[in-house]
Structures are given as structure tokens and as C-alpha cells.
N, C-alpha and C positions, 0 to 999 in steps of 0.2 A: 317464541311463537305460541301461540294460544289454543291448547288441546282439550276439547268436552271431555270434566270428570266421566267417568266412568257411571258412576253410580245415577249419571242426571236422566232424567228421564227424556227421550227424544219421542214429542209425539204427532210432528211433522216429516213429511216428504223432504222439506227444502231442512231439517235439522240433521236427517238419516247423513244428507248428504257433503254439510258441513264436518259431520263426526268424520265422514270417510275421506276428506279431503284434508281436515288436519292432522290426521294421522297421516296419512300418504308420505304431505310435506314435512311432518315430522321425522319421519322413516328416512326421505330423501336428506332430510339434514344430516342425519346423524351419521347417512353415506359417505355425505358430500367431507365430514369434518372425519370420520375414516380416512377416507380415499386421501387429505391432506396430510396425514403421517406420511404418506408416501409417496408424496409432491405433486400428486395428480389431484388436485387441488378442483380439477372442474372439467368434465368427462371432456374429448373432445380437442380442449380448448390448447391453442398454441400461443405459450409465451415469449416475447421480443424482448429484449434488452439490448442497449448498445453502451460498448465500452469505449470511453475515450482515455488516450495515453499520450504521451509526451514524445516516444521516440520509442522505436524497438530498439531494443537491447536485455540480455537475457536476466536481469533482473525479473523486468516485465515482464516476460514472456513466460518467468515460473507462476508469478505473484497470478496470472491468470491463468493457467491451466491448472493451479491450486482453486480457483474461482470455479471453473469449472466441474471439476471433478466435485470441490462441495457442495454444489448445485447436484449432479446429479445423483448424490448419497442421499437427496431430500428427495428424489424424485421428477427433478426438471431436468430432462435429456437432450443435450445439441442432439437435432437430428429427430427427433421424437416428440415431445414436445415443447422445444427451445428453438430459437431463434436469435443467436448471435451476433447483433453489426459492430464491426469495429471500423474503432477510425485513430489515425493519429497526427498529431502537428507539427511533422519532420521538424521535433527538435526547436521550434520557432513559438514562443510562448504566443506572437501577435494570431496563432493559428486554429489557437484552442477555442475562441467565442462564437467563433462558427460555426466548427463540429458540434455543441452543446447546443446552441441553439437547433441546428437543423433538427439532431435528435430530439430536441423535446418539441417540437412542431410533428412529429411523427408517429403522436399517439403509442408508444414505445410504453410495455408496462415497468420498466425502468433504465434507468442511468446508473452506467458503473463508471467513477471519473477515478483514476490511478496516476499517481504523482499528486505533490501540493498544485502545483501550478493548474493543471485540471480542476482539482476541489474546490480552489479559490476561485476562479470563474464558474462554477454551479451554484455556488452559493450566490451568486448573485444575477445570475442569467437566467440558471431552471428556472422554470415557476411552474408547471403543466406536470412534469414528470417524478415520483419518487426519486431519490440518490440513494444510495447504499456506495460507498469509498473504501478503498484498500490502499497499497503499496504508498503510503502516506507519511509521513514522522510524525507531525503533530497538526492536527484537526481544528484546534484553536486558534493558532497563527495562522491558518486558510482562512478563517473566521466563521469557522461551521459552527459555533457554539462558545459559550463561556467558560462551559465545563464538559466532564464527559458525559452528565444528564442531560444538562440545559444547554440545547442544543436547537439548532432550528429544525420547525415542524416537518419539513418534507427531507433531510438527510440526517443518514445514521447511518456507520460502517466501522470496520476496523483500522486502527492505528499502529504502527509499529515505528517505535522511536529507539535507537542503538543502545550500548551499555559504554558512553563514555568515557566516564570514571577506571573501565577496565581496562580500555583502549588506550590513554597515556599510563598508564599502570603497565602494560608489555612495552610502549615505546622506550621507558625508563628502563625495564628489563632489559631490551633488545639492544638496545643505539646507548655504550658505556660512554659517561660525560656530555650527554644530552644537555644541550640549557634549552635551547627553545624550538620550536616546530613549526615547519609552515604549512600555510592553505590557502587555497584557492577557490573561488566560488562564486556565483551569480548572485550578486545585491540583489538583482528584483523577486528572487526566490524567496519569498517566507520561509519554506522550509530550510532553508541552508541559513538565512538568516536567525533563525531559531537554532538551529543545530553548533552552529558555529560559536552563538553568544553561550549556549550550557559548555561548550567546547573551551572557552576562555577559563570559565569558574571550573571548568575539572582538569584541565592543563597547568594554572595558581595553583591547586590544593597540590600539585605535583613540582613544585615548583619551578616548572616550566617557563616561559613564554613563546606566546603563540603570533607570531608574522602572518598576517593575511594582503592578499592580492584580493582587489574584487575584477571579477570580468561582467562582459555584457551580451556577450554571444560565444558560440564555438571559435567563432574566427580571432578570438582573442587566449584562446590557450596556452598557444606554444608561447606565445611572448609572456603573456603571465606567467607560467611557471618559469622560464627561463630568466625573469624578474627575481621569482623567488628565490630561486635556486643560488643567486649570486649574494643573497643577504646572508646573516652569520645563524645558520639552521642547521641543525644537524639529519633531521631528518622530514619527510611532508605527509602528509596526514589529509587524506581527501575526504569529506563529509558524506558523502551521496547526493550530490550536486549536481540536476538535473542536466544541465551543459556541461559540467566538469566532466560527468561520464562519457556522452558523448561523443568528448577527443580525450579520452584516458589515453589511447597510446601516444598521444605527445606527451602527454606528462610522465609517463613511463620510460617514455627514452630521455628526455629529462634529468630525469632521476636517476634512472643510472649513468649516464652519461657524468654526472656529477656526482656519483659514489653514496647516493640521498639511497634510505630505504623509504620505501612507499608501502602506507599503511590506510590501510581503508575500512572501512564500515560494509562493502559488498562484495559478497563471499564470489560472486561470479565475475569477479573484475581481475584476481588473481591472478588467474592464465595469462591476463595481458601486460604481465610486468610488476606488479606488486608483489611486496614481501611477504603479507599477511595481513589477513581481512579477519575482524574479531566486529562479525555481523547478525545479520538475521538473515534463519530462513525463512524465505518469500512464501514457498510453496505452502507450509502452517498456515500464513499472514489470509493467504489467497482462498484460504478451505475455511479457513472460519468466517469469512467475507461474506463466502457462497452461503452456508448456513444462515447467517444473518438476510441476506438476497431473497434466499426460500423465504422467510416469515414475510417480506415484504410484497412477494409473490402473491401469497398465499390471502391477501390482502392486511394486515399486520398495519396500522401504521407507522416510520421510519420515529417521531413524533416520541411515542411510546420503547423505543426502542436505547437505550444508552450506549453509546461510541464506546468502544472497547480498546487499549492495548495488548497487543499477542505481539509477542517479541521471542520467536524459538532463537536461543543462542546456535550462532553458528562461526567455528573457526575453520580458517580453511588457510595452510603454509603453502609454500612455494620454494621447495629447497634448493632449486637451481639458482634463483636470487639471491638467495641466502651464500650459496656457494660462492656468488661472484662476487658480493660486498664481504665474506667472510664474518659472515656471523652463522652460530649455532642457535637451533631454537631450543630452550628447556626442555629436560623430559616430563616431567607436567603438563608443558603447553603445548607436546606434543603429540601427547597422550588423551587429550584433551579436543583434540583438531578432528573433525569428520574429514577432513579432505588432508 
């Protein structure tokens, strides 16, 4: 903004009153970009987002109130001046291009899509609304971008993709005389379809093999894994497979039913019958999201921003499991385990 030197000589009326107006609006800027350290980005004003999700289940449910809370360390407060809509697609991928469109028809100053299946229809439906993305594996199979810079101009968010490699690394540990591992999962999912194929190349480097089932809804679970279950596997291995999660307790009774340990990528799926989740936590994923959400709040654009990985390692046992298949876990990786 353009402020008369000091030194100039004003020797009009209408000059007095330019000097006293670009200082004014000077002063007022330098409030305005104060007052955004501390997310209060514009005196007054109430900000809207709406989140869309795939299904409740308490993965999501950290991955956002990690969203929130990093929101309001920026200064945007549910209740103050935030503005929350959520929506989800009970689990039904055909459910998601509605919710996204209604929201971006809704003048919303952004879109938070959580899950691939979400991401991958914003990238092609939003047009009106920034994106800011979390609870994600990879950002590039949604087709948000090439890379984690070049990326398309209206989204930018966080990605968290699991540590594989460590993941058949404890199967080999856990389950003695392992040869190979099964899985189960949604082909129409990007993300499991990406997860699954690094899944192959870090199960070979173990030299495993890995047995896959594809399903197509929830209602094809229990027959899939009880598909699986009768192949020569020693143990099952779940991705973070948007409908897989969904009916986990079938594949949990499953698997023990059939003496399988069940090993997963989500630390919150545990409780329901797995052995040991060598995961992320959400709640990290969900705070640095927020953070990112603030810049784009604050007007920032997504554009300028580069797609991030935050992957907080998270182990979490289940020693009842462990008790009923008769294995012990390491005192390392026990030692090792927040939960």
C-alpha cells in the first residue's frame, strides 16, 4: 500500500487528507496481519468449513478433533469464531459427490475431505471452494497432484502413509514359519490400491507372499475373509481399507476363529480383535492439517502451499489376543507400544 514519504511536502486540503488515510489503512494493516498470528485473521468475521468423511469410526473421529484443536491453537475457535458442518457417506463411496458438491455450492471458506475416497472426488467436483485434506495415505493416487509441490491449485493438506516395511518386519517376528500373508480390500479404493501394491514389494523384500481378496462393499466381508482364511496364510494383514474397517469385527472373528493373527496399520482397531497395530497416530495427522487450514483461512493460497507427510509412529498390543493365539510380543516391541 502506498504511504506519502514523510519528508513530501503536502500543500493541499485533499493531500493532508490522503497522508491521514494511508497511514490509517496502514496502521489498520499491520493490525489486521497482527490479529492473524492469532487466527483472528478479520475482527468480527465467522469462519465455515465443512468436513466430509467416509464413515464414523474412531480413526476419524481423532484425525478431527486433532483438526480441530490445530485450528484453534491458530486462533479459529468451534463456537467463537468457527463454524463446523460435517457430513458423511455412511460408508457408501456412491455417497461422497453430493456431500462435496452441496458444500461447495455453499459459499463455505473451505472444504476438509478425510479419507482417499473423499480427496479423489474434490479433486474433481470442488471448483468454488479451497481443500485443505488429512486422514489420507497418499495424495497422489486421489490424483491431487504429481508430486508433493505440484499439486492442483485449489488443494493442499496432510498425508500420512504407514511404515510398511516395519509392519511385515514384526509379522516375520510374531507368526514363526510365516510364508505368506493375506488381505483384503476395496479395488475401487486408490488408497488400498496403492497401499497394497508398496505392500507386495515390502512383503518380497521379507520374503513373504502376499494372498489378496478384493471386495466391493461392506456386505462382502465376512465371505472375503472367510475366502481368505481357508488359503495357505499364516497370518492377515489389513491396510486401512475404508470398507474393510468398516466390518473389522467380521474379519476379527475370522481370524481368530481360524487361529490367523490380525495385524493392522490402525492403532484404534485393536480393541476389536487384532493383534497389533504398527500405525499412525491420527491425532498428530489431524493438528498439523489444522495448522495448514489456518494459512488457508487466513487467505494463503492452497496453490502455494506443498502437501505434507506426518506419520507419528504408533504401536498399540492386545495381549488378550496374543494370549489366545499363544504368542508373546518382544520386550522391545513392547517397550516400544504406547498402548
Amino acid at each position: 500500500m502506498y504511504v506519502p514519504e514523510v519528508g513530501r511536502r503536502v500543500v493541499t486540503g485533499v493531500a493532508l487528507v490522503a497522508l491521514a488515510s494511508g497511514i490509517l489503512l496502514f496502521s489498520d494493516r499491520r493490525q489486521r496481519t497482527s490479529n492473524a498470528g492469532s487466527g483472528a485473521s478479520e475482527a468480527g468475521r465467522i469462519f465455515r468449513i465443512g468436513i466430509v468423511y467416509f464413515a464414523p469410526e474412531e480413526g476419524a473421529d481423532l484425525c478431527i478433533q486433532g483438526l480441530i484443536d490445530g485450528l484453534a491453537a491458530e486462533g479459529f475457535v468451534q463456537g467463537r469464531n468457527l463454524v463446523i458442518n460435517r457430513a458423511h457417506a455412511q460408508a457408501e463411496i456412491s455417497n461422497i459427490p453430493a456431500m462435496l458438491q452441496n458444500f461447495d455450492a455453499q459459499g463455505l471458506d473451505l472444504i476438509v475431505p478425510l479419507t482417499t475416497p473423499c480427496l479423489g472426488a474434490a479433486c474433481t467436483l470442488v471448483r468454488k471452494t479451497p481443500v485443505v485434506f488429512t486422514y489420507v495415505y497418499d495424495p497422489m493416487a486421489a490424483g491431487a497432484g504429481k508430486s508433493w509441490t505440484d499439486h492442483l491449485p485449489h488443494i493442499t493438506g496432510v498425508a500420512s502413509f504407514p511404515e510398511l516395511d516395519e509392519t511385515f518386519t514384526v509379522i516375520r517376528r510374531l507368526v514363526p514359519g510365516v510364508r505368506a500373508v493375506g488381505t483384503l480390500y476395496n479395488s475401487s479404493e486408490a488408497n488400498s490400491r496403492k497401499v497394497v501394491s508398496v505392500g507386495r514389494q515390502a512383503s518380497a523384500r521379507m520374503g513373504l507372499r502376499l494372498e489378496e481378496v478384493a471386495i466391493t462393499g461392506t456386505g462382502e466381508v465376512f465371505q472375503g475373509a472367510q475366502a481368505l482364511a481357508m488359503r495357505d496364510i499364516q497370518a492377515i494383514w489389513i491396510c486401512g481399507d475404508n470398507t474393510a474397517l468398516q466390518a473389522f469385527s467380521a474379519i476379527a472373528k475370522v481370524a481368530l476363529d481360524h487361529k490367523l493373527p490380525l495385524i493392522i496399520n490402525d492403532p484404534e482397531f485393536v480393541s476389536k480383535g487384532a493383534l497389533i497395530a504398527i500405525g499412525i497416530g491420527w491425532h498428530k495427522s489431524g493438528y498439523e492439517a489444522g495448522k495448514v487450514a489456518s494459512r488457508v483461512l487466513r487467505g494463503e493460497s492452497p496453490a502455494r502451499i506443498p502437501m505434507a507427510n506426518v506419520a507419528e509412529r504408533k504401536i498399540v498390543l492386545n495381549d488378550e489376543v496374543a494370549r489366545r493365539l499363544g504368542i508373546s510380543f518382544p520386550e522391545d516391541l513392547r517397550q516400544s507400544a504406547s498402548e
